[in-house]
N, C-alpha and C positions, 0 to 999 in steps of 0.2 A: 516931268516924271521924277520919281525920288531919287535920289542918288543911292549907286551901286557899293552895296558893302565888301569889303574884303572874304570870302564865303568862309562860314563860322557855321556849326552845326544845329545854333537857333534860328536860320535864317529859314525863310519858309518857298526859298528858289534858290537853286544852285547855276551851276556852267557846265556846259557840253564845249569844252576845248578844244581847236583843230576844225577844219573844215568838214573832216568827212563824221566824226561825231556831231557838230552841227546840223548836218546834213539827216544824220539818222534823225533824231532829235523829230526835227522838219516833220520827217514823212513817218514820224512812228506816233508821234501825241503835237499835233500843231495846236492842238486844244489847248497844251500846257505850256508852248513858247509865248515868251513873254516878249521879249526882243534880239536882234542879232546887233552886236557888238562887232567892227570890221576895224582894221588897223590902216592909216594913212598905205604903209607899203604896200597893200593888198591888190593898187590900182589895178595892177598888170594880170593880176591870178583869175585864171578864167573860172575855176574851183566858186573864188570869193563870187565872183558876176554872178553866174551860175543862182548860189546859191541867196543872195542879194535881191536878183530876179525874184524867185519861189516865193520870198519873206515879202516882198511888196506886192505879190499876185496873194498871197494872204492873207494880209490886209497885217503884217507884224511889224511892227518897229523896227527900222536899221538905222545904227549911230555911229559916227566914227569916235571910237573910243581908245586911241592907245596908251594909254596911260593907265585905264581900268580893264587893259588885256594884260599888261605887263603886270601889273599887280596882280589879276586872278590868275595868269596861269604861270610866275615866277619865270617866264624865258622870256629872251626877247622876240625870239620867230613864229610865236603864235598871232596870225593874219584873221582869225575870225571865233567869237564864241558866241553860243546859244544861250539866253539866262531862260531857265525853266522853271515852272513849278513843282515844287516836290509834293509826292499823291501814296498814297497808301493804299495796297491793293490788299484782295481775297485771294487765296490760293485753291485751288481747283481741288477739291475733295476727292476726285476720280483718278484726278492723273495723278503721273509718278514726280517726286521731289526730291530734289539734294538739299541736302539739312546741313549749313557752315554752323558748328560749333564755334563761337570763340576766335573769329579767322581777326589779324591783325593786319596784315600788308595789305596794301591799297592795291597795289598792281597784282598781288594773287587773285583777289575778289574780282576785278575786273575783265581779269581772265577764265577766271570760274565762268564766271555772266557767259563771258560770247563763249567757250565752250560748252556750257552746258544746251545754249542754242541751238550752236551748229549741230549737235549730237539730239536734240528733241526731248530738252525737259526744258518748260518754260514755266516754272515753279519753284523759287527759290525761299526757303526759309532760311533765315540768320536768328542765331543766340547772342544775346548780352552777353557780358561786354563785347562790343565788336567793333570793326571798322565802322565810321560814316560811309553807306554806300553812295551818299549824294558827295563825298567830295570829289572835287572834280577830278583827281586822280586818279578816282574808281570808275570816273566814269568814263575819263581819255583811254585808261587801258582794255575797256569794255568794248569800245571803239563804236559804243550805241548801242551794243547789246542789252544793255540796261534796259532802254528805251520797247523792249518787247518781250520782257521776262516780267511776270510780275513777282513780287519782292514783298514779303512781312514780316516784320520784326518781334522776337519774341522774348523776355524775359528770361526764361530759363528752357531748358529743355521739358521740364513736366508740363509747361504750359502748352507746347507744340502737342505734343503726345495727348492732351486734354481735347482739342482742337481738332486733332486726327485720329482718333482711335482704331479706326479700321484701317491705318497701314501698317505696312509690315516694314520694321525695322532691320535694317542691315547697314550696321556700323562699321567701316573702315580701321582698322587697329593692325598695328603691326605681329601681335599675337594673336589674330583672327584665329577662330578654331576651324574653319575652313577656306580654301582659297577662292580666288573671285571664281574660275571654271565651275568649283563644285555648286558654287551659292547661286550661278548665275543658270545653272541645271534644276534645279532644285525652287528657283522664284517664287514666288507667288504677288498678287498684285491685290491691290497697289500699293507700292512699294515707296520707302525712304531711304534715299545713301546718305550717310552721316560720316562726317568727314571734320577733322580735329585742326584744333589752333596747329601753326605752322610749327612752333616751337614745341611744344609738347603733346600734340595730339590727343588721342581722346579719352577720357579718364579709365581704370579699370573699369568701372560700376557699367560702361555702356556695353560691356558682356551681356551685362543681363536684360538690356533692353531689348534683344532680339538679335537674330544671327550676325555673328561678328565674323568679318571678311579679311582675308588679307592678300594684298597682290606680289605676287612672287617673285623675288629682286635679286639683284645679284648681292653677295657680303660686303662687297667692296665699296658700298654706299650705305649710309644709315637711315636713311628712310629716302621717297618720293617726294617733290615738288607740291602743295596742297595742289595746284591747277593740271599740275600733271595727275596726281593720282585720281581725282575728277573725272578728267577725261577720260582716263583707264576706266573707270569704273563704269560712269553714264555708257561708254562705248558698249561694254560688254552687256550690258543688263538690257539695252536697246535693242541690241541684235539677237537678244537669247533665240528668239524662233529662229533663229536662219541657221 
């Protein structure tokens, strides 16, 4: 088989790092696992067996590779990775979506992922420029949630807005003109949470795109967490009927 490159954002499969990302990987798209990668130390880990097992009842490639675990996941204590293929999905015109503006940190994006999961929106749009959601960084701190969100990538914001036109926009801003209670009273569906780069969040101009939100903090901090304010949000908008 070809040999394993260092993961670079042209490459057309990534790595699900750690066991139990692995493990999602497995039982969320075995379609798209290409092989599992196990590290000599691993003998003992009933985790790696386990999952070792699954990949040869598959019929998928398992190799001992440590050399090309230490290089893809930069530590020495990672015992197992997934290489997958990277797949481009459609987003559900019906259902509800969080819209990452501009997000930069790998470990906020990956935590976005599995909150937004746990909380029941499994429809993520990203804007340019943005993080690679295939690096494996976004994907170790997703912890596999990746592997059951689907994910598309868009050039700018008017091209989502071209794409969806029947949803209703509610953008996240610190000067929201209303706060999440009142906006989350008020909904209508189906709905978009747009949510800003970490560092500077989300331009003026997203006022005018449709109700802008803002969660109500104490002074002592200058803004929310992007994965924290997420959660706030999808939480509240999910529950509106109860």
């Amino acid at each position: 088989m070809p040999k394993l490159e260092a993961y670079h954002r042209d490459l057309p499969y990534s790595y699900a790092t750690g066991i139990f990302p692995a493990t999602e990987c497995l039982h969320a798209c075995p379609d798209r696992c290409l092989r599992l990668l196990v590290h000599s130390r691993a003998k003992e880990s009933g985790g790696v067996g386990q999952l070792t097992e699954a990949c040869e009842q598959a019929g998928i490639r398992v190799e001992q590779a440590d050399r090309a675990l230490e290089r893809i996941a930069r530590k020495e204590n990672c015992y197992a990775a997934m290489v997958f293929a990277k797949q481009a999905a459609d987003l559900d015109a019906n259902a509800a979506h969080v819209v990452l503006h501009h997000p930069a940190d790998s470990g906020n994006v990956g935590a976005v992922l599995r909150n937004c999961l746990a909380l029941g929106i499994e429809q993520v749009a990203i804007i340019r420029p943005a993080v690679d959601v295939y690096e494996p960084r976004v994907v170790r701190a997703s912890m596999g949630a990746m592997f059951r969100v689907n994910l598309r990538h868009f050039e700018n914001f008017d091209g989502y807005r071209a794409a969806f036109p029947d949803h209703v926009i509610y953008p996240f801003m610190l000067a929201g003109s209303v706060t999440l209670e009142q906006a989350v009273r008020a909904a209508r569906e189906p709905y978009a949470l747009v949510f800003g780069n970490e560092a500077t969040g989300l331009p003026d101009a997203f006022a005018d795109y449709g109700q802008s939100v803002r969660i109500p903090q104490s002074d002592k901090v200058d803004s929310l967490n992007l994965a924290a304010a997420v959660a706030i949000g999808v939480y509240a908008f999910q529950r509106r009927e109860e």
